[in-house]
PDB file of N, H, CA, C and O in Angstrom:
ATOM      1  N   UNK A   1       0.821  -1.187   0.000  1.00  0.00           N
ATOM      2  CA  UNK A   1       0.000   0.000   0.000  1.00  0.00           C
ATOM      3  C   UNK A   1       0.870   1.258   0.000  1.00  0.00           C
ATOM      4  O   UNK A   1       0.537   2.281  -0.598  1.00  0.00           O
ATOM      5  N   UNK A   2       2.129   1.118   0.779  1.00  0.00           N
ATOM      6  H   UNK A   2       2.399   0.287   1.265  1.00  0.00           H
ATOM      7  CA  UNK A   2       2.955   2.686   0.350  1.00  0.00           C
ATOM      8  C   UNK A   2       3.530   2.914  -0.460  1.00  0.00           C
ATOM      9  O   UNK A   2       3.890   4.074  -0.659  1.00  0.00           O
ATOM     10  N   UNK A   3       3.970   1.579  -1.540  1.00  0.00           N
ATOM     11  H   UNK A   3       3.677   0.637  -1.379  1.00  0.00           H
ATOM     12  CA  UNK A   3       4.392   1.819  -2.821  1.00  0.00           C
ATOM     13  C   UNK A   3       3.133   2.583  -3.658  1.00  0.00           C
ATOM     14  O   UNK A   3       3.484   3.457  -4.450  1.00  0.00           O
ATOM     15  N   UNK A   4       1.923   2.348  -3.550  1.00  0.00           N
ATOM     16  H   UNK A   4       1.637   1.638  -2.906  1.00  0.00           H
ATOM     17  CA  UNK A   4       0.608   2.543  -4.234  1.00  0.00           C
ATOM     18  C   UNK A   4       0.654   4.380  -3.962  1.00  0.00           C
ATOM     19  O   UNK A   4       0.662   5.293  -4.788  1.00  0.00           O
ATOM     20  N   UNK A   5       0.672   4.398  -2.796  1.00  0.00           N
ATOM     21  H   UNK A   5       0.665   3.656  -2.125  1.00  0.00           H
ATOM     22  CA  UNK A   5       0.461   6.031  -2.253  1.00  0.00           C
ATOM     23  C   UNK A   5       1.511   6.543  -2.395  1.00  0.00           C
ATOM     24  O   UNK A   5       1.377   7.764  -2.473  1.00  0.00           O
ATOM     25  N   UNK A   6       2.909   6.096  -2.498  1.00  0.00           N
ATOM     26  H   UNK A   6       3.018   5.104  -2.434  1.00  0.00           H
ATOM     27  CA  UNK A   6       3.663   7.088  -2.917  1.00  0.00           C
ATOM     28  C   UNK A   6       4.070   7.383  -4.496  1.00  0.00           C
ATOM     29  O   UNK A   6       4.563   8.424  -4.930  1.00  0.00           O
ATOM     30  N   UNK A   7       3.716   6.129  -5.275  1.00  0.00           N
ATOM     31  H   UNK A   7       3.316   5.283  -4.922  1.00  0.00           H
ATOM     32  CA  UNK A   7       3.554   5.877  -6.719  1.00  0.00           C
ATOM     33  C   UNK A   7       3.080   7.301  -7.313  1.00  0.00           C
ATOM     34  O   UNK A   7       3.576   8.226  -7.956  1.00  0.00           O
ATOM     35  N   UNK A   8       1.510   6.864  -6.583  1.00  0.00           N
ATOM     36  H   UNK A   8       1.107   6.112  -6.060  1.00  0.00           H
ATOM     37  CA  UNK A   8       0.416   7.820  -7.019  1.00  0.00           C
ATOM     38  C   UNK A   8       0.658   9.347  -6.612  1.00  0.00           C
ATOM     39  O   UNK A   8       0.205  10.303  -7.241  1.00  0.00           O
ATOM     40  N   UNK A   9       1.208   9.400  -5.806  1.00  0.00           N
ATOM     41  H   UNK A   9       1.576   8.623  -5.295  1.00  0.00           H
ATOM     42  CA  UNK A   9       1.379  10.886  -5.273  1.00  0.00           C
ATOM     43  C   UNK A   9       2.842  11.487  -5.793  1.00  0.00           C
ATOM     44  O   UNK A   9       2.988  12.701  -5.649  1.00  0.00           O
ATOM     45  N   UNK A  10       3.656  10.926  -6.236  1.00  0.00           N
ATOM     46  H   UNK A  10       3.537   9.940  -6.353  1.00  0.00           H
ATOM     47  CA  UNK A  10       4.609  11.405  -7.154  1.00  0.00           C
ATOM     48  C   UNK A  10       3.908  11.172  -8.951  1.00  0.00           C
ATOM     49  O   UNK A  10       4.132  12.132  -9.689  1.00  0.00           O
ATOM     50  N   UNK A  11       3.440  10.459  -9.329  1.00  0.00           N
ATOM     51  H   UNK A  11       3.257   9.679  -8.730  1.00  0.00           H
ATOM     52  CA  UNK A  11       3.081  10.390 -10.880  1.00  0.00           C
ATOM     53  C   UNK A  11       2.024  11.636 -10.637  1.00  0.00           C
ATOM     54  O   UNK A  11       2.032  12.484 -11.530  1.00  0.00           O
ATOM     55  N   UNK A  12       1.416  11.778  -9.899  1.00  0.00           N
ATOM     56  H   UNK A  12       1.409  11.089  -9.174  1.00  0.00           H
ATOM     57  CA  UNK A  12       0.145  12.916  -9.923  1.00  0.00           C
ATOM     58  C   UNK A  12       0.799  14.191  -9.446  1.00  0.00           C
ATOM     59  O   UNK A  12       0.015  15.116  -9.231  1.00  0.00           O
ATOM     60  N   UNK A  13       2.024  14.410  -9.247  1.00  0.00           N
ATOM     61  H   UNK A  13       2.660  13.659  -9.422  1.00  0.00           H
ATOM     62  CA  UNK A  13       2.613  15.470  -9.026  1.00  0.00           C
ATOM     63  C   UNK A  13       3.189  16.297 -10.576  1.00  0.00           C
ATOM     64  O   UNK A  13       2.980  17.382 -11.119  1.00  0.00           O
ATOM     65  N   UNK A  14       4.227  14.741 -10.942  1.00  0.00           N
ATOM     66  H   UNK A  14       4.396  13.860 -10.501  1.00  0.00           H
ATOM     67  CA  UNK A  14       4.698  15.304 -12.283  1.00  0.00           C
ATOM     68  C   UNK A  14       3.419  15.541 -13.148  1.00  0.00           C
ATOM     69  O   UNK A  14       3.340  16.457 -13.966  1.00  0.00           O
ATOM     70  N   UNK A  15       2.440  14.653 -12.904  1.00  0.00           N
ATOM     71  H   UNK A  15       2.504  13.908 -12.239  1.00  0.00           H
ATOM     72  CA  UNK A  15       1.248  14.964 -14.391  1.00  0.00           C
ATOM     73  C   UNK A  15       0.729  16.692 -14.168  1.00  0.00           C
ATOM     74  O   UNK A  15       0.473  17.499 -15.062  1.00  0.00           O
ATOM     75  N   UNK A  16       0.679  16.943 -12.403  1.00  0.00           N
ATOM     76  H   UNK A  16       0.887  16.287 -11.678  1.00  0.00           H
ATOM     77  CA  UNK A  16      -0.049  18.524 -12.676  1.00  0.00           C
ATOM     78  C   UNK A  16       1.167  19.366 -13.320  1.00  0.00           C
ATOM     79  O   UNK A  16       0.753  20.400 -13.845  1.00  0.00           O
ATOM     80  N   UNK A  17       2.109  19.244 -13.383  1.00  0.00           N
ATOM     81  H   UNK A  17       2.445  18.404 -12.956  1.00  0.00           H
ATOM     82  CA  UNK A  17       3.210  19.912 -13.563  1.00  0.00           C
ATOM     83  C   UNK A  17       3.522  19.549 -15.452  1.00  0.00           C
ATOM     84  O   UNK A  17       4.445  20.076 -16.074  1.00  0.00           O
ATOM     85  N   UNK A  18       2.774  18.813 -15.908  1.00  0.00           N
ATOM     86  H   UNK A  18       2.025  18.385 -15.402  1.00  0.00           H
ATOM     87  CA  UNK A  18       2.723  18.167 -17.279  1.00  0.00           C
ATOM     88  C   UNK A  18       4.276  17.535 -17.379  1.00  0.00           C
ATOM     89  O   UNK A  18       4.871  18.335 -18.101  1.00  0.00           O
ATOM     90  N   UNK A  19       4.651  17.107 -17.222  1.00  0.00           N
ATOM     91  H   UNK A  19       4.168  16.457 -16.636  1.00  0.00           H
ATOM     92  CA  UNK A  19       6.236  16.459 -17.346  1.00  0.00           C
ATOM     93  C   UNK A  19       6.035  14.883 -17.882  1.00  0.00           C
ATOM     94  O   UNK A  19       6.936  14.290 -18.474  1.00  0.00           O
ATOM     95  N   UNK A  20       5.076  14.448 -17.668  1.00  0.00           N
ATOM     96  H   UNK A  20       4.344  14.930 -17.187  1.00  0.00           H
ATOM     97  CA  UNK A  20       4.818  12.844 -18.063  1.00  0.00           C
ATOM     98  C   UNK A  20       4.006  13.441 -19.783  1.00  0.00           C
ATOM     99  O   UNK A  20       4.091  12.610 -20.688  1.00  0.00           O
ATOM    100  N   UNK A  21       3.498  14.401 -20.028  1.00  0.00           N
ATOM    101  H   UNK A  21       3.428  15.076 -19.293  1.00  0.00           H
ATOM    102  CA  UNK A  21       3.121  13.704 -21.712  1.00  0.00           C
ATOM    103  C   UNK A  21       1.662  13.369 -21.345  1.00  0.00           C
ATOM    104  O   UNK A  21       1.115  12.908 -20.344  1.00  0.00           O
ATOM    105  N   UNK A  22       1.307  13.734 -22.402  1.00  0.00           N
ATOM    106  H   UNK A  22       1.752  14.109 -23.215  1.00  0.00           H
ATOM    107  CA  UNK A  22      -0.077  13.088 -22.724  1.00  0.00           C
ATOM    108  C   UNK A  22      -0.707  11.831 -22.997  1.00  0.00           C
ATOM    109  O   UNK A  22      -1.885  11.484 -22.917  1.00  0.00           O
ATOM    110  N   UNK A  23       0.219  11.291 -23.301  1.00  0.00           N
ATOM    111  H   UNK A  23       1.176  11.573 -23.366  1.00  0.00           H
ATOM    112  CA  UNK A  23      -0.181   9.806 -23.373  1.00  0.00           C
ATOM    113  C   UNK A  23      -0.289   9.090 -22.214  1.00  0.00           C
ATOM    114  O   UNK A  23      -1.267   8.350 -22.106  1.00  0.00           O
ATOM    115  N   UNK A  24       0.455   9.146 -21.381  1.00  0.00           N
ATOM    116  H   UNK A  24       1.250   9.747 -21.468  1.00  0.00           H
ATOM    117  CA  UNK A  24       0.282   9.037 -19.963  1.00  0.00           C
ATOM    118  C   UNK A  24       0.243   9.066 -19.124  1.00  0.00           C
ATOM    119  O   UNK A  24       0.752   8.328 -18.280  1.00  0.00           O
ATOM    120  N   UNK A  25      -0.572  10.205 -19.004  1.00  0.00           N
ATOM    121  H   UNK A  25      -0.986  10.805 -19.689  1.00  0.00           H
ATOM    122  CA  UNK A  25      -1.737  11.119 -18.054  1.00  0.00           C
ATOM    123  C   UNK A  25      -2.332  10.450 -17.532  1.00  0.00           C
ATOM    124  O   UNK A  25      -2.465  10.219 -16.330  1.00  0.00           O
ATOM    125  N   UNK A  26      -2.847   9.983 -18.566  1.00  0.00           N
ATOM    126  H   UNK A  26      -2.739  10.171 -19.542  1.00  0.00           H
ATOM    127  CA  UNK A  26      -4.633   9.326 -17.904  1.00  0.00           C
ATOM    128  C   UNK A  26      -4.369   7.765 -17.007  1.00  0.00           C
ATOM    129  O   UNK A  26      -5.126   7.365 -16.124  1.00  0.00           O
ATOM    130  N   UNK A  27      -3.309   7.150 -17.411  1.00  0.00           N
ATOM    131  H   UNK A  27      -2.693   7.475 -18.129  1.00  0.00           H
ATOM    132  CA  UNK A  27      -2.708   5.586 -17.167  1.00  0.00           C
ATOM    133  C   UNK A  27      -2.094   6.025 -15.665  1.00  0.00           C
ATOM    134  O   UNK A  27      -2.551   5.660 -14.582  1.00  0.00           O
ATOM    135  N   UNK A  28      -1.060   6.812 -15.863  1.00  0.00           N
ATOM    136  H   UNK A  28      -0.689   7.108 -16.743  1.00  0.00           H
ATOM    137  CA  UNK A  28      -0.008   6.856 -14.414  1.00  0.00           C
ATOM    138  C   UNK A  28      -0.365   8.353 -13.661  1.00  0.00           C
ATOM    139  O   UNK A  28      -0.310   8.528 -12.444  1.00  0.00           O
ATOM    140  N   UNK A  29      -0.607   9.015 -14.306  1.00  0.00           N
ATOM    141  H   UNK A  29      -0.651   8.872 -15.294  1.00  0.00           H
ATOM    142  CA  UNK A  29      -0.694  10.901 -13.927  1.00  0.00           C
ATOM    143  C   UNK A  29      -2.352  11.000 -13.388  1.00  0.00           C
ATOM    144  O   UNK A  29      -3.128  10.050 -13.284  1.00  0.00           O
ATOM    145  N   UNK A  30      -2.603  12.304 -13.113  1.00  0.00           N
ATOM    146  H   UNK A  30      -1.972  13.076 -13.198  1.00  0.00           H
ATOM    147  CA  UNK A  30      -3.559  12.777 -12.852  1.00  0.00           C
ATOM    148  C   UNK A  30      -4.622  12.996 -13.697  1.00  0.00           C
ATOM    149  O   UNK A  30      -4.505  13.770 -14.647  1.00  0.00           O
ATOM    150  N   UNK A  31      -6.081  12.154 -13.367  1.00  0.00           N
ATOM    151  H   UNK A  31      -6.176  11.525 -12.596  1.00  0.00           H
ATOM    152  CA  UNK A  31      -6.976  11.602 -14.158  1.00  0.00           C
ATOM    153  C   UNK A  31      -8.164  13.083 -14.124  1.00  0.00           C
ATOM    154  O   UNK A  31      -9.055  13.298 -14.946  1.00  0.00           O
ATOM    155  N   UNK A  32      -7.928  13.642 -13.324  1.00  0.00           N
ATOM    156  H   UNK A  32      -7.204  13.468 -12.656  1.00  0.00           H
ATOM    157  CA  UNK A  32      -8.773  14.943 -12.694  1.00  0.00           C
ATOM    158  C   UNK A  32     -10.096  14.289 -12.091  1.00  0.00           C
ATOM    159  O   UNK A  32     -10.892  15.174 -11.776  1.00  0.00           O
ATOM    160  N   UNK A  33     -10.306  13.714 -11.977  1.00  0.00           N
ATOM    161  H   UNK A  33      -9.659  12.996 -12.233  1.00  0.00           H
ATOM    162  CA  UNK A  33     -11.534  12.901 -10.911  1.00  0.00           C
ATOM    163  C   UNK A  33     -11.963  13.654  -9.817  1.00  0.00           C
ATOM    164  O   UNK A  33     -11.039  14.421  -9.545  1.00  0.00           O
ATOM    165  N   UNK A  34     -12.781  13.801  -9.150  1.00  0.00           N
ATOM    166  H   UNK A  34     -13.532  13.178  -9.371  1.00  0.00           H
ATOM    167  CA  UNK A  34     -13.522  14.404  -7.636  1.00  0.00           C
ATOM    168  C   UNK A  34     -12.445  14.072  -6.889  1.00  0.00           C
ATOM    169  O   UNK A  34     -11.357  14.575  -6.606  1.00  0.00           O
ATOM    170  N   UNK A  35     -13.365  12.572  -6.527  1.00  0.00           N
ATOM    171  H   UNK A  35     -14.248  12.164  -6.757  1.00  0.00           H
ATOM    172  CA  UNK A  35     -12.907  11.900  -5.718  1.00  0.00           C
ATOM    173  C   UNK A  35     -11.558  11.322  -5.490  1.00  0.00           C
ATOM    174  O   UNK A  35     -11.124  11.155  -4.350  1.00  0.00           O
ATOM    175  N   UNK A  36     -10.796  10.973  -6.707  1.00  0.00           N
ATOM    176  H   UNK A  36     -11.148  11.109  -7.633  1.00  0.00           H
ATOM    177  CA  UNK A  36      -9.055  11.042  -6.062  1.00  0.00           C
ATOM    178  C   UNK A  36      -8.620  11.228  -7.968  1.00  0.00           C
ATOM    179  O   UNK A  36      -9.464  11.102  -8.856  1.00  0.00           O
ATOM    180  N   UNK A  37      -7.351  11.497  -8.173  1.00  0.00           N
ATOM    181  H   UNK A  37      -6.666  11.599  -7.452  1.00  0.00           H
ATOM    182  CA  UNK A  37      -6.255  12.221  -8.540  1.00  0.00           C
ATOM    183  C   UNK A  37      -5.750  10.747  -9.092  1.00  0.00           C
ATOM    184  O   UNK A  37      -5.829  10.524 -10.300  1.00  0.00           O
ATOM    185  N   UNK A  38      -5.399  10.070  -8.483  1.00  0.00           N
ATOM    186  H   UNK A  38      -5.335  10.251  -7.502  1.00  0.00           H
ATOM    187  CA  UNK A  38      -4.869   8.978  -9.148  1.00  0.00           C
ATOM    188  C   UNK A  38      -4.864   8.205 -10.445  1.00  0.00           C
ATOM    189  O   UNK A  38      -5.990   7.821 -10.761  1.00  0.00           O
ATOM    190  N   UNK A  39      -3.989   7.908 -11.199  1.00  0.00           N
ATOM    191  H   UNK A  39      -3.075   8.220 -10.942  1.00  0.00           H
ATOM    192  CA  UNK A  39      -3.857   7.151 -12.630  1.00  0.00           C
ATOM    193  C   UNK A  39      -4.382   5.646 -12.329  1.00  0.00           C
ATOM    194  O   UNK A  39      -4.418   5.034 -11.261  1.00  0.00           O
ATOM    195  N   UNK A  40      -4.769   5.268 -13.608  1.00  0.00           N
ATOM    196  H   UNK A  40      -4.740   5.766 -14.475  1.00  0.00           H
ATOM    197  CA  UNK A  40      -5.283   3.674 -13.430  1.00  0.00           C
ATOM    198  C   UNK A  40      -4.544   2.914 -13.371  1.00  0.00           C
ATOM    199  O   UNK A  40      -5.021   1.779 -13.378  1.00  0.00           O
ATOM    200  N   UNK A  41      -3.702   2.963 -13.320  1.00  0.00           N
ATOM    201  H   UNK A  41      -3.314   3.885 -13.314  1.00  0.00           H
ATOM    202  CA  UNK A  41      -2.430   2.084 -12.858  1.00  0.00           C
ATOM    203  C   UNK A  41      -2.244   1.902 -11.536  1.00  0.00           C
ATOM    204  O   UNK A  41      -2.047   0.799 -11.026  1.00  0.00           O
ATOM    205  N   UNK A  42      -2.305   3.133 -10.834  1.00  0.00           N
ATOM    206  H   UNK A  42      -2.465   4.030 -11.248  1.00  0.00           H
ATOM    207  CA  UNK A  42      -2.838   2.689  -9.370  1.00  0.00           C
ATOM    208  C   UNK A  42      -3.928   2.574  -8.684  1.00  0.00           C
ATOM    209  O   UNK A  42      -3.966   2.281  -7.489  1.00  0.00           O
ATOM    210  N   UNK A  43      -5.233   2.878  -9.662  1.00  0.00           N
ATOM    211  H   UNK A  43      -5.202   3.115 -10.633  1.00  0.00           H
ATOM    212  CA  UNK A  43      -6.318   2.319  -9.281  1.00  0.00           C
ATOM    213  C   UNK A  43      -6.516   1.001  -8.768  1.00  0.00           C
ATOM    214  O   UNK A  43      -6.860   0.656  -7.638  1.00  0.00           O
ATOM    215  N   UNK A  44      -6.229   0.281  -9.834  1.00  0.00           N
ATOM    216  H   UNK A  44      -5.949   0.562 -10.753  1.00  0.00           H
ATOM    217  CA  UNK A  44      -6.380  -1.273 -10.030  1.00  0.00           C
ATOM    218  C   UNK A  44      -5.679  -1.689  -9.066  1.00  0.00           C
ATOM    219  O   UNK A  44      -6.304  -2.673  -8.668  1.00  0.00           O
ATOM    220  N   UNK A  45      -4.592  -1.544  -8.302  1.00  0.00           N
ATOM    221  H   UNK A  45      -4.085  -0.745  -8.625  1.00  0.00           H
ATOM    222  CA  UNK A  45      -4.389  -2.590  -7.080  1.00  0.00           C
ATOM    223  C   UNK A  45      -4.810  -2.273  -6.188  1.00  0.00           C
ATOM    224  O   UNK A  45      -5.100  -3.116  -5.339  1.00  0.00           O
ATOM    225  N   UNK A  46      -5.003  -1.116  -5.998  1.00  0.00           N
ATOM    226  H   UNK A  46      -4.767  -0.431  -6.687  1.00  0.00           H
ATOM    227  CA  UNK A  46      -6.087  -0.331  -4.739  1.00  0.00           C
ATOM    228  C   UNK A  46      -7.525  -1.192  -4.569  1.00  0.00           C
ATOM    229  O   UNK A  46      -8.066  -1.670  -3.572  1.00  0.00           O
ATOM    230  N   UNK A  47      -7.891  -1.175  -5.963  1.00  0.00           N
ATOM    231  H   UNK A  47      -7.452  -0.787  -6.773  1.00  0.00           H
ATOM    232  CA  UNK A  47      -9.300  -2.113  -5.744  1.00  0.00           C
ATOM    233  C   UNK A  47      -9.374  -3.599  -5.349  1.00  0.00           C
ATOM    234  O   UNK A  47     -10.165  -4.246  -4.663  1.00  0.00           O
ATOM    235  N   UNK A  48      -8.003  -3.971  -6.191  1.00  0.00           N
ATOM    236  H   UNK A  48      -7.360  -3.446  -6.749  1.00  0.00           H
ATOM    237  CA  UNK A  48      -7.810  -5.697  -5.759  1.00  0.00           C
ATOM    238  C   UNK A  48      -7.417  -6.072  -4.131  1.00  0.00           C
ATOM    239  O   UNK A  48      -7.455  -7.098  -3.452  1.00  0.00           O
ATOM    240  N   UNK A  49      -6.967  -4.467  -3.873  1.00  0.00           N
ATOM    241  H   UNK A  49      -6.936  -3.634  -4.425  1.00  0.00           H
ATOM    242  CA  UNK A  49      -6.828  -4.963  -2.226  1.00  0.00           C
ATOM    243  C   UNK A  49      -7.802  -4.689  -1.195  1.00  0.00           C
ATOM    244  O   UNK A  49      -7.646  -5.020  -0.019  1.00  0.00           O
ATOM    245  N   UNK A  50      -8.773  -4.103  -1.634  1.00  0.00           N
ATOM    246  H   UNK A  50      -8.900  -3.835  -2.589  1.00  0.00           H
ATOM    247  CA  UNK A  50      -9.926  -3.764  -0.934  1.00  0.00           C
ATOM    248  C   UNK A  50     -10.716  -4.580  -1.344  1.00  0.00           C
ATOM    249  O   UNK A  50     -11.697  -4.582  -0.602  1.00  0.00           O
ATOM    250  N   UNK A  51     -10.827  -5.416  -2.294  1.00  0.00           N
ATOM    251  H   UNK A  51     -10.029  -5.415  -2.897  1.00  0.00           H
ATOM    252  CA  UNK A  51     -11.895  -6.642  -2.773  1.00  0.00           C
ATOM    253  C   UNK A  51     -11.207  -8.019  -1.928  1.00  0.00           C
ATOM    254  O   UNK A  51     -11.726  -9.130  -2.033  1.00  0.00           O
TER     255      UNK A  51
END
């Protein structure tokens, strides 16, 4: 889980800062969502560990 939160909170740093590219934004960077910031890359184990 702190690889997940610190993953996500450095890839969503460089994405507001645009440094990752457009292509993957939406995968590793900041998705702009409400509810969290996070890329689907770290979605998906977030969910497999809460399921």
């Amino acid at each position: 889980m702190l690889i997940i939160v610190a993953g996500s909170t450095l890839t969503g740093w460089l994405g507001t800062l645009q440094n990752i590219g457009n292509d993957y934004s939406f995968w590793i960077g900041n998705q702009g969502l409400e509810y969290t910031s996070m890329g689907r890359v770290w979605q998906i184990p977030v969910v497999r560990l809460v399921c």
